[in-house]
N, C-alpha and C positions, 0 to 999 in steps of 0.2 A: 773321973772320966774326962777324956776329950773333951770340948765345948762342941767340936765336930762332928763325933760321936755321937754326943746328946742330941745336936740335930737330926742328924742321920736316924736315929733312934726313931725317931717323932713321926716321921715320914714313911707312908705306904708304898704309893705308884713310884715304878720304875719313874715317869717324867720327874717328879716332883724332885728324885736323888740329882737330877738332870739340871735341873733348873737350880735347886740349893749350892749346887757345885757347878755353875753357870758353863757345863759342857754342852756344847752343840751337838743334834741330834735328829736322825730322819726318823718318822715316825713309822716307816714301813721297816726298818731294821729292830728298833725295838717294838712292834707288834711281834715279829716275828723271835726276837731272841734275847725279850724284856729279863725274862729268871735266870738262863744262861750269863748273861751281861754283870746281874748284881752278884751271882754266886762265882763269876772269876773276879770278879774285884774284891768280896771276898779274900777268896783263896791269894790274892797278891797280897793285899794288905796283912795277911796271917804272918806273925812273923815279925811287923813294922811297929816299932816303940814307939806311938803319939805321944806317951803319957810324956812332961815334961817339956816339951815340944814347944817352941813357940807357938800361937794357935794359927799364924799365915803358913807357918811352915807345915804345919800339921793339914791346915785344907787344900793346901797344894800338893802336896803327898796323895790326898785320895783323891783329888780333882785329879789327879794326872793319874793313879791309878784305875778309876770309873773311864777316863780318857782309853787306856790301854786295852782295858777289856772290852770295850765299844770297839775300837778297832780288830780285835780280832774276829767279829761277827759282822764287819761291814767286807771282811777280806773274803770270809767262809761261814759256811753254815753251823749251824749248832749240832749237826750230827757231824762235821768234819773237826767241829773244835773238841766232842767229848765230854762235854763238863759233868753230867750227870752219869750216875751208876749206870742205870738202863742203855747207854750208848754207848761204855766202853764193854760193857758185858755182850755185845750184840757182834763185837772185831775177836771176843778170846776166842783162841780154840777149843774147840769139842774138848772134853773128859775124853772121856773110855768110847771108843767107837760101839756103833748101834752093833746089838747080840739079837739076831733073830729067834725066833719064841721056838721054832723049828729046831733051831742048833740046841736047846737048853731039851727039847721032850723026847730027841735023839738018844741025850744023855745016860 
């Protein structure tokens, strides 16, 4: 694994990914969209080969990644960005239009 990774690893609070990977950061954006923030950076990094990697190259890949997805939550909110299940389920459309109980004992 990464040596990056393994720090990453090690670390709980949003700040602490913050500080490891020396990104700047206002503390009223990530109160408000700390889980948002680590699960798009996340979802960037899916996908990204560290393994092999020199290790500068490898923590500048997620330093600018953790970079990326902070900027999308300092541009917009966490229910405009989506990241979670519960927030894109709340934009799809309805199934089957509502069948009043009326029309069904009609029947």
């Amino acid at each position: 694994m990464s040596p990056i990774l393994e720090d990453l690893g090690r670390v709980s609070a949003a700040e602490d990914f913050f500080t490891l990977l020396e990104v700047p950061f206002d503390q009223q954006v990530l109160n408000v969209a700390r889980l948002h923030i680590l699960r798009r950076m996340r979802d960037y990094l899916r996908g990204e080969a560290l393994e092999g990697k020199p290790e500068e190259e490898a923590r500048a890949l997620v330093r600018a990644h953790l970079a990326r997805a902070y900027a999308d939550f300092v541009a917009s909110s966490p229910i405009e960005q989506r990241v979670f299940k519960v927030h894109q389920d709340a934009v799809r459309p309805a199934g089957k239009a509502f069948v009043p109980l009326s029309s069904i004992l009609e029947a």
